[in-house]
PDB file with one MODEL, atoms N, CA, C and O in Angstrom:
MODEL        1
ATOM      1  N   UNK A   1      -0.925  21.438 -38.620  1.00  0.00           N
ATOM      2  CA  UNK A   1      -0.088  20.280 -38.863  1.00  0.00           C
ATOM      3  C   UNK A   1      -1.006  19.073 -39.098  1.00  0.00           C
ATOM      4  O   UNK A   1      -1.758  18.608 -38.242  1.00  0.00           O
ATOM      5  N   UNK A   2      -0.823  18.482 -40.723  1.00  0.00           N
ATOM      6  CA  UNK A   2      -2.083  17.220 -40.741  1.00  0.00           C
ATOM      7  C   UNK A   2      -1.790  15.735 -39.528  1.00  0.00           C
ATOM      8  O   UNK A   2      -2.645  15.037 -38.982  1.00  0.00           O
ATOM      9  N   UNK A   3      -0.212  15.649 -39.422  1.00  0.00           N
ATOM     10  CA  UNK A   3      -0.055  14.565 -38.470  1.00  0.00           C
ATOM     11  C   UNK A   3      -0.760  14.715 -37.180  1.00  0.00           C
ATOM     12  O   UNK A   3      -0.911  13.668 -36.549  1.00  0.00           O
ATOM     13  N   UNK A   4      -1.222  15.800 -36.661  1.00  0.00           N
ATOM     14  CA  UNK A   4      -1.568  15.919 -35.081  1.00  0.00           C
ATOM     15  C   UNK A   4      -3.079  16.129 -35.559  1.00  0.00           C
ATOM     16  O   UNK A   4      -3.807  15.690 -34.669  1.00  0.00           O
ATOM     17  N   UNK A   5      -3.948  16.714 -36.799  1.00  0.00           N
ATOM     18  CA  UNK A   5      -5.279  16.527 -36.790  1.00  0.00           C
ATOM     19  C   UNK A   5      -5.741  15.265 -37.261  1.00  0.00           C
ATOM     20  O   UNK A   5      -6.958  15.078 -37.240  1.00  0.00           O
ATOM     21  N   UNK A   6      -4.763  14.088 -37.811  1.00  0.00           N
ATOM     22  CA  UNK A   6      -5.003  12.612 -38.134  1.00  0.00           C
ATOM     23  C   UNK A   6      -4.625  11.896 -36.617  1.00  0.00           C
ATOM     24  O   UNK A   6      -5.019  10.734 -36.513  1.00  0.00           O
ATOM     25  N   UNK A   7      -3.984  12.402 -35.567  1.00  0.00           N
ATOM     26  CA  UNK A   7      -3.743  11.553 -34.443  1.00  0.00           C
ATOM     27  C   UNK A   7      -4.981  12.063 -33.397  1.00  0.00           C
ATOM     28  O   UNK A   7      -5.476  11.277 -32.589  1.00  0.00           O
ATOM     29  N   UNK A   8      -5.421  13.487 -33.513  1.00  0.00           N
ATOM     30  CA  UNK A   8      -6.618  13.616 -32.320  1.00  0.00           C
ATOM     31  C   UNK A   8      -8.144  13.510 -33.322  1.00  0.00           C
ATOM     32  O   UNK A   8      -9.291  13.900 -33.105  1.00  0.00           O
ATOM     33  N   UNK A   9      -7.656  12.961 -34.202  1.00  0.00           N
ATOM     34  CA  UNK A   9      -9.245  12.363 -34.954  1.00  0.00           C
ATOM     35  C   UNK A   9      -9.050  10.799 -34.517  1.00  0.00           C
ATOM     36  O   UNK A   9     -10.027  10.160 -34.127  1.00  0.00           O
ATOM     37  N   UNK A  10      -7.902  10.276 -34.588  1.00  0.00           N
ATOM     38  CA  UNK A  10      -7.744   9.035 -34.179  1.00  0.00           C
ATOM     39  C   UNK A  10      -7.897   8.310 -32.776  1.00  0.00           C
ATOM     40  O   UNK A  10      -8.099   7.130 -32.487  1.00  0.00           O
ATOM     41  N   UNK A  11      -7.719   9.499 -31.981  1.00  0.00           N
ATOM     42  CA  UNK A  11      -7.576   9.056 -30.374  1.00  0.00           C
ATOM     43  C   UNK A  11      -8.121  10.891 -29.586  1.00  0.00           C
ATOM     44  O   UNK A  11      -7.512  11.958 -29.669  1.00  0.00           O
ATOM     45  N   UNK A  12      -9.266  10.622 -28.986  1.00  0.00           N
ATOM     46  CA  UNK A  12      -9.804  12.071 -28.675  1.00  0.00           C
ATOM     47  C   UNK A  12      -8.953  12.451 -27.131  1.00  0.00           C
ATOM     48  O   UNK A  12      -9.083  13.405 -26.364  1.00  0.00           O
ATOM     49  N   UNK A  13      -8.079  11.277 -27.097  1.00  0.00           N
ATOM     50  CA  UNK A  13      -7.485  11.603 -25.303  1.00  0.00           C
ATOM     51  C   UNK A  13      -6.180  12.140 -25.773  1.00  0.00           C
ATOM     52  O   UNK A  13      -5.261  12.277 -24.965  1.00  0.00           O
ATOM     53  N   UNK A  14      -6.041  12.446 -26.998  1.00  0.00           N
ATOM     54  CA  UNK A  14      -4.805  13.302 -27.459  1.00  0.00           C
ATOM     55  C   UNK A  14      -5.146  14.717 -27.544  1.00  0.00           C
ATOM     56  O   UNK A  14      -5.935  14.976 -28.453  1.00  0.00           O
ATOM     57  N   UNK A  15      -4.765  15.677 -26.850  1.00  0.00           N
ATOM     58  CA  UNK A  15      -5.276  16.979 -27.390  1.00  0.00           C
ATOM     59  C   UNK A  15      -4.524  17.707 -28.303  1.00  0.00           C
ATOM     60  O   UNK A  15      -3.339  17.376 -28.275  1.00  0.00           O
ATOM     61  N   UNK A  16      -4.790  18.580 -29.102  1.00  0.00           N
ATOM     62  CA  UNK A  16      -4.665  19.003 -30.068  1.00  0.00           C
ATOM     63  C   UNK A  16      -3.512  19.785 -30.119  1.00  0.00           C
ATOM     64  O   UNK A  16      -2.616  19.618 -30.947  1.00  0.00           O
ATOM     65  N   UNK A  17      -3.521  20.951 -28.925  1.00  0.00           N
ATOM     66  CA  UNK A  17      -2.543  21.699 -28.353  1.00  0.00           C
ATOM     67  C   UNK A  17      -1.494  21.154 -27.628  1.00  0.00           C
ATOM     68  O   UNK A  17      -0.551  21.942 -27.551  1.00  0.00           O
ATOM     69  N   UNK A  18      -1.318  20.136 -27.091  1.00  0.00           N
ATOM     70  CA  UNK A  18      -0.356  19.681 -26.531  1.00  0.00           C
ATOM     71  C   UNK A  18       0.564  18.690 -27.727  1.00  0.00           C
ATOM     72  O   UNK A  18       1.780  18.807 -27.876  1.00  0.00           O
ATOM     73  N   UNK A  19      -0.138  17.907 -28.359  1.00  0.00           N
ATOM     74  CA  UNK A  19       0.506  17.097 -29.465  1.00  0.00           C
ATOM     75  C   UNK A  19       1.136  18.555 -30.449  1.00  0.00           C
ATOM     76  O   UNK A  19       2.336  18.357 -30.644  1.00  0.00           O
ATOM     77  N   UNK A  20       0.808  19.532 -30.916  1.00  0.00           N
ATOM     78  CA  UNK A  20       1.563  20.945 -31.742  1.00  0.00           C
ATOM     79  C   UNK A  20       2.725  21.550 -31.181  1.00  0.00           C
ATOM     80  O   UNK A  20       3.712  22.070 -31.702  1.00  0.00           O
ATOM     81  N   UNK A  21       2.260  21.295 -29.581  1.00  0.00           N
ATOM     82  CA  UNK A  21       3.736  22.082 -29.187  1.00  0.00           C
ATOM     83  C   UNK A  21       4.375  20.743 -29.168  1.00  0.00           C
ATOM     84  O   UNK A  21       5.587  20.943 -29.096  1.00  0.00           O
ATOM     85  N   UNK A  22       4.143  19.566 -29.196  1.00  0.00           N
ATOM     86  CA  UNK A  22       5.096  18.408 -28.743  1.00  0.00           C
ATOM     87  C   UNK A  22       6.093  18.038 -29.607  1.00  0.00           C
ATOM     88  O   UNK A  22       7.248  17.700 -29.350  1.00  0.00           O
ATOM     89  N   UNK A  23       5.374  18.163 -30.947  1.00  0.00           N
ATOM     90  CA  UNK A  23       5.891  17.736 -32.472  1.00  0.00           C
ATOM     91  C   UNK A  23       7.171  19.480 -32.780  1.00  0.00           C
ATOM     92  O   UNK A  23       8.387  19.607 -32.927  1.00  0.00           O
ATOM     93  N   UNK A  24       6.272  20.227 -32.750  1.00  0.00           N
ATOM     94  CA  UNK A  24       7.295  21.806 -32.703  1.00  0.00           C
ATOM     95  C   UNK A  24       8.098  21.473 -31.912  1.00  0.00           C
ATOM     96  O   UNK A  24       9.158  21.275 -32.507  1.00  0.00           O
ATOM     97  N   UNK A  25       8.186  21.300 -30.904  1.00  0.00           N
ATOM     98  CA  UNK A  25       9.227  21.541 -30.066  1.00  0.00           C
ATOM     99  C   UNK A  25      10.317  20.409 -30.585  1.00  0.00           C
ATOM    100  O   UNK A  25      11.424  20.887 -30.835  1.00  0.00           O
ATOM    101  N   UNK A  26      10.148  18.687 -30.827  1.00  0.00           N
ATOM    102  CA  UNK A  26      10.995  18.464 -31.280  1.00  0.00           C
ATOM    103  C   UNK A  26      11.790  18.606 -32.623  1.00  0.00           C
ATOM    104  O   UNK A  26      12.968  18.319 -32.838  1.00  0.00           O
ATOM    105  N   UNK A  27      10.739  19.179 -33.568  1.00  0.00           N
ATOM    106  CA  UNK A  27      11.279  19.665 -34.452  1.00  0.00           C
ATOM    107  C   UNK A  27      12.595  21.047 -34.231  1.00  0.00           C
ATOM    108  O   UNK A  27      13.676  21.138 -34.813  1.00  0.00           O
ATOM    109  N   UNK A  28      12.083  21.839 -33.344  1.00  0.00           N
ATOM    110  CA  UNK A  28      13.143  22.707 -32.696  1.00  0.00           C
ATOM    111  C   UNK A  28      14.441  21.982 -31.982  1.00  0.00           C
ATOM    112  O   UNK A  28      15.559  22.428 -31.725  1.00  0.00           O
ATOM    113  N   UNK A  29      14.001  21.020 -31.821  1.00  0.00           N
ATOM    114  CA  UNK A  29      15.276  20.526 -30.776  1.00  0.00           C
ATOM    115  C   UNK A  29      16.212  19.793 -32.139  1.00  0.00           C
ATOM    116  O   UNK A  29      17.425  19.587 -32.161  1.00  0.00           O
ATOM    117  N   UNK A  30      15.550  19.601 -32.841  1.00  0.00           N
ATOM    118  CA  UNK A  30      16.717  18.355 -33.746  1.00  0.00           C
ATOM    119  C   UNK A  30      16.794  19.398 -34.806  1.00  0.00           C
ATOM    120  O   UNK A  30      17.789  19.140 -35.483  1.00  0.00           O
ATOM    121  N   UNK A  31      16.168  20.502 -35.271  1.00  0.00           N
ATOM    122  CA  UNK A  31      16.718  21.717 -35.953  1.00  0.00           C
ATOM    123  C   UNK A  31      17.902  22.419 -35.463  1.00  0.00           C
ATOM    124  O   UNK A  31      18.636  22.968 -36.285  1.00  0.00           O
ATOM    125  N   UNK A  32      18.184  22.465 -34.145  1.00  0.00           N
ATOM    126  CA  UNK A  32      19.153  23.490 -33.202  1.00  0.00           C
ATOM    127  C   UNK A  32      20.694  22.010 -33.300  1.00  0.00           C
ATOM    128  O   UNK A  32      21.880  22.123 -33.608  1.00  0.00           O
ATOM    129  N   UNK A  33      19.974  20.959 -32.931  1.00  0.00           N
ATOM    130  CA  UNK A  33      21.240  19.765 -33.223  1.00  0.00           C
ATOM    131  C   UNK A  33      21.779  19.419 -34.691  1.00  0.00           C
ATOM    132  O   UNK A  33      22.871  18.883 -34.878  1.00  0.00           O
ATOM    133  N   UNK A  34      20.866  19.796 -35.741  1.00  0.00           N
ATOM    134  CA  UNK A  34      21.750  19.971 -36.587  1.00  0.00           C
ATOM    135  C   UNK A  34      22.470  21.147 -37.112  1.00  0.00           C
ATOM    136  O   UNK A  34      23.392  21.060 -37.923  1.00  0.00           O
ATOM    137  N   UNK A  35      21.963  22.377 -36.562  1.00  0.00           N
ATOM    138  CA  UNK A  35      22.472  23.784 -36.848  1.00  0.00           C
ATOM    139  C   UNK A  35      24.180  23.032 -36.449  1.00  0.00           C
ATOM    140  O   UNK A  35      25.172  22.644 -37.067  1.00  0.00           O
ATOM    141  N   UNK A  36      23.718  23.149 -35.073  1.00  0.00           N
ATOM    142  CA  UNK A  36      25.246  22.843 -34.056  1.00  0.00           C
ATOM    143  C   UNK A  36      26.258  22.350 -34.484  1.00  0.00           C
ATOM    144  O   UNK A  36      27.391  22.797 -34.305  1.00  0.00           O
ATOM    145  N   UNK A  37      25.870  21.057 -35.296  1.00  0.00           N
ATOM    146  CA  UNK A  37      26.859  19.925 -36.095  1.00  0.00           C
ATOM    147  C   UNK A  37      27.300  21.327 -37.573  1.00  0.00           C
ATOM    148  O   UNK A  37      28.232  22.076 -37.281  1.00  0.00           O
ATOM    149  N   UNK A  38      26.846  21.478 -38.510  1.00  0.00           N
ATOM    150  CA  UNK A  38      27.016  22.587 -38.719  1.00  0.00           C
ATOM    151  C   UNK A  38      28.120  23.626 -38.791  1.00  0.00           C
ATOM    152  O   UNK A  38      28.868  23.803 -39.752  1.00  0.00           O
ATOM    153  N   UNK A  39      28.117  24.323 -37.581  1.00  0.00           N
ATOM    154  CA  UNK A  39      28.703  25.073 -37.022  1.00  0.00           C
ATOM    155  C   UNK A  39      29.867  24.522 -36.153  1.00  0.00           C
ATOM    156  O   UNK A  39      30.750  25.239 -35.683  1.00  0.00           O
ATOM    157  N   UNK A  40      29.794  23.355 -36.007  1.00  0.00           N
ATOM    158  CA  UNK A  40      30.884  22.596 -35.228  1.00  0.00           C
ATOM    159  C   UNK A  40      30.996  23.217 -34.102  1.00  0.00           C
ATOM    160  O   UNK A  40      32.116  23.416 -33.631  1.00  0.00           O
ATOM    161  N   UNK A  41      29.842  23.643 -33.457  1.00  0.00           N
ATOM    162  CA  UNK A  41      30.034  23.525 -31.691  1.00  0.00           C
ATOM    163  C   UNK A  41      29.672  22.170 -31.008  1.00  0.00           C
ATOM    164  O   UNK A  41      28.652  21.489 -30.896  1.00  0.00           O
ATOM    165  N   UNK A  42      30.988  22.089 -30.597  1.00  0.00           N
ATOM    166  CA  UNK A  42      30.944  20.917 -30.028  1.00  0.00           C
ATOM    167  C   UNK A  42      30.064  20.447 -28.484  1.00  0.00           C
ATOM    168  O   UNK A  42      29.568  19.378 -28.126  1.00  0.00           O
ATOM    169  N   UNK A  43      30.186  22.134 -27.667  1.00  0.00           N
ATOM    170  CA  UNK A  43      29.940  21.880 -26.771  1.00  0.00           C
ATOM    171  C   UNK A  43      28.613  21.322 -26.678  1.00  0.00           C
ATOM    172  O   UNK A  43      28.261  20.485 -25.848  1.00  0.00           O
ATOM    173  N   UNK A  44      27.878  21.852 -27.609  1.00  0.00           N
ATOM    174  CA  UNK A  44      26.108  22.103 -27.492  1.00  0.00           C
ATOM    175  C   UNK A  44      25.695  20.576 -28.448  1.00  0.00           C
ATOM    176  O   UNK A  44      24.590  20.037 -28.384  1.00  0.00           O
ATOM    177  N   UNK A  45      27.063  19.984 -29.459  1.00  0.00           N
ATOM    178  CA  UNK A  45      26.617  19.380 -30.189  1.00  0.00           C
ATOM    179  C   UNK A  45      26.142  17.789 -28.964  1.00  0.00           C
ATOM    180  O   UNK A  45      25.212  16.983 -29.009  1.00  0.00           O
ATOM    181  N   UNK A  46      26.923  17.900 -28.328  1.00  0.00           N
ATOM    182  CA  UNK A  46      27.049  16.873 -27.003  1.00  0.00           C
ATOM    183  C   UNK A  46      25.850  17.045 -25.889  1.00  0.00           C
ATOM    184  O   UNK A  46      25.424  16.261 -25.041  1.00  0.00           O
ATOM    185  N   UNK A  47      25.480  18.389 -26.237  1.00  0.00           N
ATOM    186  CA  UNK A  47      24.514  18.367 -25.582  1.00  0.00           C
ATOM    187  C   UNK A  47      23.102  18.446 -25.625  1.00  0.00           C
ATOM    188  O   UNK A  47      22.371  18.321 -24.642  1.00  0.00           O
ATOM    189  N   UNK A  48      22.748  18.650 -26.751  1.00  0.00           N
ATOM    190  CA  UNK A  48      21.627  18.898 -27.643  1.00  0.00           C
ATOM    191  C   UNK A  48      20.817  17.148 -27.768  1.00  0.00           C
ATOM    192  O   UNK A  48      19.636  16.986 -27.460  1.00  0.00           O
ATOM    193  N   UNK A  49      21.678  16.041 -28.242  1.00  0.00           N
ATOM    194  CA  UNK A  49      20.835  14.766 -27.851  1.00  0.00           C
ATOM    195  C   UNK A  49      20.271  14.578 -26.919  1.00  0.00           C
ATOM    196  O   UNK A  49      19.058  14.406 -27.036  1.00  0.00           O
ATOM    197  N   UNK A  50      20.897  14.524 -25.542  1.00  0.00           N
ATOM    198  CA  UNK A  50      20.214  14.658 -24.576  1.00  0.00           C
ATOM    199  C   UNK A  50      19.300  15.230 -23.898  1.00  0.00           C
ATOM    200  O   UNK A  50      18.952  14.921 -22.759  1.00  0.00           O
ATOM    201  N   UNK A  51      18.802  16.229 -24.675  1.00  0.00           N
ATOM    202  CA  UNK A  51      17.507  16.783 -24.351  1.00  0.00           C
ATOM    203  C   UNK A  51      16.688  16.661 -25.084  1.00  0.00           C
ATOM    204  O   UNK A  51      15.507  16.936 -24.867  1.00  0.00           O
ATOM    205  N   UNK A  52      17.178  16.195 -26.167  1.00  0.00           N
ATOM    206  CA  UNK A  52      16.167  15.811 -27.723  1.00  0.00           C
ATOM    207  C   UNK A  52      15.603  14.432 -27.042  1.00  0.00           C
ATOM    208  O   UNK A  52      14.405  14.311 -26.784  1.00  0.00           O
ATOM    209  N   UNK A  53      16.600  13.360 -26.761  1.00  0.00           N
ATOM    210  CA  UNK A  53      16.067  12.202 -26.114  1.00  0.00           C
ATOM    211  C   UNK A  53      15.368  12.137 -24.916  1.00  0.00           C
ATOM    212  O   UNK A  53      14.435  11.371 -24.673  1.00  0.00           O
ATOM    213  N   UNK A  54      15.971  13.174 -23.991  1.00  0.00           N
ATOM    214  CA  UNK A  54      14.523  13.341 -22.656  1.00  0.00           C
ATOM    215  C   UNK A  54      13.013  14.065 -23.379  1.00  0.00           C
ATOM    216  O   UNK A  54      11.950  13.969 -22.767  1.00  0.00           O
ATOM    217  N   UNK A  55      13.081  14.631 -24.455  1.00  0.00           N
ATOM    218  CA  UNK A  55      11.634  15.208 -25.170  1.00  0.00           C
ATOM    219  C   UNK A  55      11.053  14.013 -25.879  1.00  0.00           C
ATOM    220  O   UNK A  55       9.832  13.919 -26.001  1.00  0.00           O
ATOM    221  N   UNK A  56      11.803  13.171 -26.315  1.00  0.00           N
ATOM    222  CA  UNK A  56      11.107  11.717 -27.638  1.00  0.00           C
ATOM    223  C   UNK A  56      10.612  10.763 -26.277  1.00  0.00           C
ATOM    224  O   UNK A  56       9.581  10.131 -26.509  1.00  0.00           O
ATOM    225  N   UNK A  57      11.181  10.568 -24.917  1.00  0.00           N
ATOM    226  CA  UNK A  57      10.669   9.824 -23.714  1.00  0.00           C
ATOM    227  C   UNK A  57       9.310  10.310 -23.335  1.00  0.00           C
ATOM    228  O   UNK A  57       8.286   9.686 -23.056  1.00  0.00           O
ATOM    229  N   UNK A  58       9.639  11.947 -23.414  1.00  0.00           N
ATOM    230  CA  UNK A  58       8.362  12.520 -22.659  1.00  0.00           C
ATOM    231  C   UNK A  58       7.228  12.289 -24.143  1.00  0.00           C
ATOM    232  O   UNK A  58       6.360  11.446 -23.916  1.00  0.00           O
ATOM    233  N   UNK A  59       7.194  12.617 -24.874  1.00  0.00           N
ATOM    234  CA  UNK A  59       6.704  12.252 -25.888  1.00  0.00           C
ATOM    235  C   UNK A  59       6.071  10.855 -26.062  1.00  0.00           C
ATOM    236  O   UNK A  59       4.856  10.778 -25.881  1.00  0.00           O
ATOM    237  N   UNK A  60       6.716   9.811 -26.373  1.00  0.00           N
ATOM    238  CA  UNK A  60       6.547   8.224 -25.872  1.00  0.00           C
ATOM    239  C   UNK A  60       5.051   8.076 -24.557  1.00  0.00           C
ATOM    240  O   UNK A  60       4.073   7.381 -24.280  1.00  0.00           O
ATOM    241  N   UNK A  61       5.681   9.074 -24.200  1.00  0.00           N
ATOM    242  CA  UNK A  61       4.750   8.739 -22.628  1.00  0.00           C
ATOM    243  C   UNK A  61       3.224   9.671 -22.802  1.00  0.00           C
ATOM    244  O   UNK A  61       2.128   9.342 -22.346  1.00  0.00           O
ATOM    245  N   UNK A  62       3.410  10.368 -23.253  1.00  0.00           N
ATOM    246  CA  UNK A  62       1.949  10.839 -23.596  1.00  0.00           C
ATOM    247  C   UNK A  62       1.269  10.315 -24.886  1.00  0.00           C
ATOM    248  O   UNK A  62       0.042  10.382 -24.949  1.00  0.00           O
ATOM    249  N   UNK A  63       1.917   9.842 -25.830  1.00  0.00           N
ATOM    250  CA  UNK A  63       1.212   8.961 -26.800  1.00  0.00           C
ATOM    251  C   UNK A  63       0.995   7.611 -25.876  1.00  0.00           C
ATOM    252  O   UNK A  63      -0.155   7.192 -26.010  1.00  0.00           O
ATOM    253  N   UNK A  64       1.689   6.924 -25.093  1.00  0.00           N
ATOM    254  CA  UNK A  64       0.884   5.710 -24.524  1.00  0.00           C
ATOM    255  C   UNK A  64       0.006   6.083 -23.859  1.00  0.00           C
ATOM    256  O   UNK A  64      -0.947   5.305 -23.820  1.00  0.00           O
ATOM    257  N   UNK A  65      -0.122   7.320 -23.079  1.00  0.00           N
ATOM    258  CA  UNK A  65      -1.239   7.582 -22.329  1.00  0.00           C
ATOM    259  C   UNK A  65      -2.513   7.687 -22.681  1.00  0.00           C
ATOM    260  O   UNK A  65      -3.492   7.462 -21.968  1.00  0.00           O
ATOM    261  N   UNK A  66      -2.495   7.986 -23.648  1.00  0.00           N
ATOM    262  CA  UNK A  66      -3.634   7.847 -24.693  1.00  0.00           C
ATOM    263  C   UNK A  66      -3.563   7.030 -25.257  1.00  0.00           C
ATOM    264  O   UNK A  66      -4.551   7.004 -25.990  1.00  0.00           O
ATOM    265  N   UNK A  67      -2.853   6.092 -25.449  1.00  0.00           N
ATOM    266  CA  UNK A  67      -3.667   5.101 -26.094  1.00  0.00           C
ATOM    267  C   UNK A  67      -4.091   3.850 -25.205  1.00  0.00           C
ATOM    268  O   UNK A  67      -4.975   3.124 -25.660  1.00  0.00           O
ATOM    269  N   UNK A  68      -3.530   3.547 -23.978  1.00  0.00           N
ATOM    270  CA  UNK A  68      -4.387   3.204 -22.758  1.00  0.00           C
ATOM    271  C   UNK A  68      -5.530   3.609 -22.569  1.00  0.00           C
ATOM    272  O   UNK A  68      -6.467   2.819 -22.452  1.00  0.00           O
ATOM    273  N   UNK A  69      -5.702   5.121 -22.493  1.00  0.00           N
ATOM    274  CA  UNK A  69      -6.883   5.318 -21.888  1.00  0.00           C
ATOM    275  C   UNK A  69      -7.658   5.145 -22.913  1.00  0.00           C
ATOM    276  O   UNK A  69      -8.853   5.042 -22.636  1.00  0.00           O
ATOM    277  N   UNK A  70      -7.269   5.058 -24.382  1.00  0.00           N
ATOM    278  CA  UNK A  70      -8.181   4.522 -25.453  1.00  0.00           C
ATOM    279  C   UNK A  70      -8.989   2.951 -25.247  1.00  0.00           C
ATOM    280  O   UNK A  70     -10.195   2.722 -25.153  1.00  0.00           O
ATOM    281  N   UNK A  71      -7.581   1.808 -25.216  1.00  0.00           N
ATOM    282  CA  UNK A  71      -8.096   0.742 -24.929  1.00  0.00           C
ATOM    283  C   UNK A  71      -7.916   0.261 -23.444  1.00  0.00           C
ATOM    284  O   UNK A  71      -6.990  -0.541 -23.326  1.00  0.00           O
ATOM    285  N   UNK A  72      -8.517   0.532 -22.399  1.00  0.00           N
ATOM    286  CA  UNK A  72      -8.458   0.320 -21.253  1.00  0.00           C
ATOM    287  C   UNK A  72      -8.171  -0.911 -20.544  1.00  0.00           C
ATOM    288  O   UNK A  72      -7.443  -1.107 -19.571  1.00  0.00           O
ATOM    289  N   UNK A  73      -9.330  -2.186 -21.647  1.00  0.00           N
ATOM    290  CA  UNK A  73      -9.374  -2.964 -21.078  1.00  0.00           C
ATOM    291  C   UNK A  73      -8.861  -3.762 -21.339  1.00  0.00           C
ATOM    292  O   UNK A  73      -8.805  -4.828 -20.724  1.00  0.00           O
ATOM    293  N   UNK A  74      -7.946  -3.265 -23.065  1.00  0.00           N
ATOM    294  CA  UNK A  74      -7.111  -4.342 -23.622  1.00  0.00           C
ATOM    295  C   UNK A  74      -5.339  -3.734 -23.004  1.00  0.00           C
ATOM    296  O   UNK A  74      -4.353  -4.383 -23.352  1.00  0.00           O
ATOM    297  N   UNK A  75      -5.230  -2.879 -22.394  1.00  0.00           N
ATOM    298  CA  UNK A  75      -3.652  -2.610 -22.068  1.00  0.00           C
ATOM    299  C   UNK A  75      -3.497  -2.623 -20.725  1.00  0.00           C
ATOM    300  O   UNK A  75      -2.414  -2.148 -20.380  1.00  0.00           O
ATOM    301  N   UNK A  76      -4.525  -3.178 -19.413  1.00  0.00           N
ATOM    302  CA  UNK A  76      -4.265  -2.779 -18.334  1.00  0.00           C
ATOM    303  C   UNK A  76      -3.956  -3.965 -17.482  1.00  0.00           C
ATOM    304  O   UNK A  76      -3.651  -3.813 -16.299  1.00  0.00           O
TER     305      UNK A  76
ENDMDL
END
């Protein structure tokens, strides 16, 4: 994936393997939420954001983590 070898050339406190499954996985999650819509299950369609949005938080939070520990002395 070129986005995750342009972000751990950019910031080395990103690892490589964790940013592939991070990006896959939400790609899986908002692939399965639009299947759902789709298919008009409702149940899953209601429920599928909400785990897409607890993954884009957890996500959020490991891109700032790195980029703190990038600029230390300018984010702390």
């Amino acid at each position: 994936m070129k986005l995750v070898i342009f972000l751990t050339s950019a910031n080395p406190n990103w690892s490589k393997k964790v940013l592939t499954e991070m990006f896959y996985t939400h790609l899986k999650l908002t692939t399965d939420e639009v299947l759902d819509r789709l298919k008009g299950d409702w149940p899953e369609i209601f429920k599928k954001p909400t785990q897409n949005e607890t993954h884009l938080i957890h996500m959020g939070d490991i891109l700032t983590e790195g980029i703190v520990k990038q600029f230390p002395n300018k984010l702390q």
